[in-house]
N, C-alpha and C positions, 0 to 999 in steps of 0.2 A: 307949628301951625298945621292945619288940616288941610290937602288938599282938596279942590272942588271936585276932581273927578275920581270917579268912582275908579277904585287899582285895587286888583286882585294878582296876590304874590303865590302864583302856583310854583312849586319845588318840588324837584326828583325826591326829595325828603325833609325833615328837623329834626336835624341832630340834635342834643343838646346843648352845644358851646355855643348853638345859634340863638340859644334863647336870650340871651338881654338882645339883641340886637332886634330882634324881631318884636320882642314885650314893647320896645321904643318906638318900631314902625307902626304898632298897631295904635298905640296911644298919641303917637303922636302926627303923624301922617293917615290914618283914620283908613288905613289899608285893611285888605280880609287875606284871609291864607287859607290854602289848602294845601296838603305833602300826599307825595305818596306814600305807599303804607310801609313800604321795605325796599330795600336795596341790597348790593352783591357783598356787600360786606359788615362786620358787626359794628355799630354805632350806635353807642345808649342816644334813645330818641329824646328829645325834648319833652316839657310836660305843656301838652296843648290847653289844660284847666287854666294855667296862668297866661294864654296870650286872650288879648280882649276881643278879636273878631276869628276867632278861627272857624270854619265854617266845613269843614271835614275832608276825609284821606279820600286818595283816590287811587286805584287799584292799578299798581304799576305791572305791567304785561309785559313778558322779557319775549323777544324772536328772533336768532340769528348778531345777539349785539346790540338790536336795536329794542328798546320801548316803547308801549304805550302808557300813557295815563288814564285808565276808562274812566270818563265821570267827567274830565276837565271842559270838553265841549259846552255840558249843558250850560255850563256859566256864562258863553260867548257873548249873548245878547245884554246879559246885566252888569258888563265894565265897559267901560272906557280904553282903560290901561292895564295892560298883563303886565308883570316881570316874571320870566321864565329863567329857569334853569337852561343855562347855555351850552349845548353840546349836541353837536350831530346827530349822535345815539337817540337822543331825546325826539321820537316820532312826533306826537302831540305837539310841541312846539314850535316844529315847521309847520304844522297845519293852520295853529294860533297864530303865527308869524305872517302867513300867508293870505289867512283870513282877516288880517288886523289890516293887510294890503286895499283889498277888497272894499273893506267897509269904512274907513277910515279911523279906523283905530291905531291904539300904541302898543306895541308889543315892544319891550324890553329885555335882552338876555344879560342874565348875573354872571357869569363865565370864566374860567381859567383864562380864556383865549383860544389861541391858535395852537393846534396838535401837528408837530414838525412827522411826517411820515414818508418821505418824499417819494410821495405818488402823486402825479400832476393832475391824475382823476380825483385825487381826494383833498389837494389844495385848492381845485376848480370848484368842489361841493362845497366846503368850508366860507370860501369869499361867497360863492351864493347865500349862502347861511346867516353870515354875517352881516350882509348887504342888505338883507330883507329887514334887519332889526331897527328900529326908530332910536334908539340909545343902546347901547353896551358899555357895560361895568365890570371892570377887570381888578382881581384881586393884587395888583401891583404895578409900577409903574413899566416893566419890561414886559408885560405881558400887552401895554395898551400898545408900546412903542412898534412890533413888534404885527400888531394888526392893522395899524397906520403905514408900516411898510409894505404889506400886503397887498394894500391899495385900500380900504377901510377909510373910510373919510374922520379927518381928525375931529369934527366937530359933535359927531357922534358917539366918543369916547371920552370914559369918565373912569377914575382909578379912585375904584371904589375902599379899598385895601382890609383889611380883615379885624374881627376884633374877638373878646372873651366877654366876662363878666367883670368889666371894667368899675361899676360902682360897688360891688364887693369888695373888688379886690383893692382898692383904693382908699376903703378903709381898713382892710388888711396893713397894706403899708404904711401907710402914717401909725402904726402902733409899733413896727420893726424897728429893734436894736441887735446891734451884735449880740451873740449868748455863744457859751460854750459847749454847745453840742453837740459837735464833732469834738471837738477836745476830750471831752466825756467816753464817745461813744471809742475812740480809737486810739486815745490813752495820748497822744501828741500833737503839734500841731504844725505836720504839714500841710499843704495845701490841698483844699478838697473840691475835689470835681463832680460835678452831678449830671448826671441822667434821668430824664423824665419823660415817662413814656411808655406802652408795652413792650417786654421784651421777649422780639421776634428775631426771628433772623435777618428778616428784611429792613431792621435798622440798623446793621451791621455792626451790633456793639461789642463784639470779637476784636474790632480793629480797636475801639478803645481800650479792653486790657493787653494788647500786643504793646500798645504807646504809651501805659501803665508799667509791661516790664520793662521796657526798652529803657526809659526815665530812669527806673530800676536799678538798670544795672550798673548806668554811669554814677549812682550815687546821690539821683532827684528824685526822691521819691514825695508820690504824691498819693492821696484816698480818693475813695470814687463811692457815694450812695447811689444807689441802682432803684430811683423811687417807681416801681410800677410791678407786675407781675407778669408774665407769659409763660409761652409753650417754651421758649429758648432757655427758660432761667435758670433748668437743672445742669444744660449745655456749656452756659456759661460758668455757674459753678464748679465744673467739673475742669473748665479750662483753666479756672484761676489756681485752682490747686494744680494746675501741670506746669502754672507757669510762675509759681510759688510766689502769688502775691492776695493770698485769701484775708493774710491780715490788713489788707490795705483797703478790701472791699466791704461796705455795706447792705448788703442785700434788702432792701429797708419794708419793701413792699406796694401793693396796692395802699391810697390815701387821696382820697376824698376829703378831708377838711381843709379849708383853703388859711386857716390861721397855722395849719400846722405846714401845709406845702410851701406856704410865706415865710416862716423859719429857715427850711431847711433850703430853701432854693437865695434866700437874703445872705445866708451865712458861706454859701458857696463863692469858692474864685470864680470857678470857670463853668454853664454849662455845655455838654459837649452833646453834641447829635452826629454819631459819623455818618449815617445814613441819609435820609431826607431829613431836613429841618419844617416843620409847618408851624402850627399854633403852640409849638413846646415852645420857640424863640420869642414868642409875643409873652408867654406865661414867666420866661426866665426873665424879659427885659423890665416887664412890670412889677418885680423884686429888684432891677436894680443890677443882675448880672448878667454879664457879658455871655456870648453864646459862640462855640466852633460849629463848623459844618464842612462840610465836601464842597468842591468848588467848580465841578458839573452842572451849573445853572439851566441848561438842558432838562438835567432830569432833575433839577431841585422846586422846592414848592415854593409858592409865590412871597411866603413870608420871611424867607432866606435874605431878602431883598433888605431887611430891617439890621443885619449885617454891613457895619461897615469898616472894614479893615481898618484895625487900631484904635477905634472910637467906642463900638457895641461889640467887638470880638473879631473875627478872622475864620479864613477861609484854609482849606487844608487842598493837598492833591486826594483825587477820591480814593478810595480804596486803601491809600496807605496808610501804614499804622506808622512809617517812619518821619511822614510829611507832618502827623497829627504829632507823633511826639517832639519831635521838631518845635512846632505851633505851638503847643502848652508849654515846653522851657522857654519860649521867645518871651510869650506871653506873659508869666509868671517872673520872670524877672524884671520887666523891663512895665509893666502895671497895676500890680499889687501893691505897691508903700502905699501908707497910709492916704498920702494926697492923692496922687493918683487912684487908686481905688475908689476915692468919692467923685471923681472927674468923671470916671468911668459909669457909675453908678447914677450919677443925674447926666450921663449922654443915653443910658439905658432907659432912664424915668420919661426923657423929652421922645425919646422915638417912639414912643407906647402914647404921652399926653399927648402929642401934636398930629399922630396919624393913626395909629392904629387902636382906636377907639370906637364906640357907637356913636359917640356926639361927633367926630367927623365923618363915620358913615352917612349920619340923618343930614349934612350940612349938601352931603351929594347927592343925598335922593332930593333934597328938597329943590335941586338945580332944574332935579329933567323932569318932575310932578308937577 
């Protein structure tokens, strides 16, 4: 259903992963958008021809940390309802925030939450920040809790949680069976772990083949496809030969088809992120498999959250590669037989169908619209 009041969804940007989410908001909640045009980091942008009211970019202006959005003003007087991009840095939005005070409008922030920095001048700006918004939307349940300890009034808090291209992909899986594609590709069939994602450094996928030899040497050995490309990948190839387990890795690549990333992520035990876990743990749980991650919830991303020890996979000590090989022998014994792996497999399906979806995004916008 359509809301009566007119809501313009101005964002720091649109990504691409945003787009079913947004293609829904526009059709279905009869919202407009505007992004800014770029951001500090590389993100294939969405394609704005498929959203149904997008009404154009707006010229983000970096100074000292902070942004502007030039352009975003002139819309002030033609909505109702903002939702903003939630973050301090975001200048424009205090002012929308502020002005929404003023005139009795809705300003809304979409927002990680609360940035722990402990400076008592910049948790003072924060609850102000906070406290000015008529609703806030947090991408998981610990990030709401979290600004309700803060002093954030609960009633103003909505856990909004994250999603992908859930109507593709879900016809993706209803065609998935087992096949032999690692059997094929790596001549046996031990167990195979996956990685999806670019590889950087900054996912520290170094410590998965440490937890690769380590398995190794006692005599568990397991494969690992590496589905993504980076600046790391020569780095890492170059360590797996030091750590003589080349034949055990896949290098597989960048891939973009989502019937083919459906295979290869279906056919996987385990996949592992030693790094941050974000939308790779929504894309693995929506095939059905289980997902490891670092257990520094601090610095982990909000989708981390879709982990739950022993059910949708397990958490490691950060940084180790000994906690992480630990984790996958626990794991792999003790949840892979045949029963259990479909146990595991529709706990992975129900955490993707019951929350992290578009159709429960739209169920929470349609609460505070």
């Amino acid at each position: 259903m359509a809301t009566n009041r007119k809501t313009l969804c101005a964002f720091n940007y649109g990504p691409h992963y945003r787009q079913a989410i947004y293609a829904k908001m526009g059709e279905v909640l009869n919202v407009d958008f505007v992004f800014g045009d770029k951001i500090q980091t590389s993100i294939k942008p969405l394609d704005t021809s498929r959203l149904k009211s997008f009404k154009g970019f707006l010229k983000n202006k970096w100074w000292r940390g902070f942004y502007w959005q030039k352009g975003l003003l002139r819309y002030f007087f033609s909505y109702d309802t903002f939702i903003l991009t939630g973050e301090i840095k975001n200048a424009s939005s205090w002012v929308i925030l502020l002005l929404s005070r003023v005139w009795g409008k809705r300003a809304i922030l979409w927002t990680h939450g609360w940035h722990s920095s402990g400076s008592a001048l910049n948790n003072e700006v924060q609850k102000i920040y906070f406290s000015l918004a008529h609703s806030i939307l947090t991408y998981n349940e610990r990030g709401l809790k979290i600004l309700e300890e803060k002093g954030i009034h609960k009633d103003k808090l909505f856990c909004i949680y994250n999603s992908l291209d859930y109507d593709t992909q879900i016809k993706v899986r209803q065609q998935l069976s087992p096949t032999a594609i690692y059997r094929n590709h790596f001549g046996n069939d031990d167990p195979v772990l996956c990685f999806v994602g670019r590889l950087q450094k900054v996912k520290q996928i170094d410590i998965l083949l440490h937890a690769v030899a380590q398995l190794q040497e006692v005599g568990k050995p397991v494969n690992v496809v590496m589905i993504g490309t980076g600046e790391d990948e020569a780095a890492l190839q170059a360590l797996s030969v030091q750590l003589g387990i080349t034949s055990q890795l896949w290098f597989y690549g960048a891939c973009y088809e989502e019937t083919e990333l459906g295979e290869l992520i279906y056919n996987a035990q385990l996949c592992v992120s030693p790094g941050n876990v974000g939308l790779t743990a929504i894309h693995a749980m929506m095939y059905g498999t289980p997902v490891a991650s670092h257990n520094n919830l601090d610095q982990q991303m909000p989708e981390s959250e879709a982990i739950e020890e022993g059910s949708t996979g397990f958490f490691f000590t950060q940084g180790s590669s000994a906690s992480l090989a630990q984790g996958i022998d626990k794991w792999l014994s003790q949840y892979t037989s045949s029963s259990l792996r479909e146990t595991i497999r529709l706990n992975a399906f129900n955490k993707v169908d019951l929350l992290f979806n578009p159709y429960r995004q739209l169920e929470v916008l349609m609460q505070i619209l």
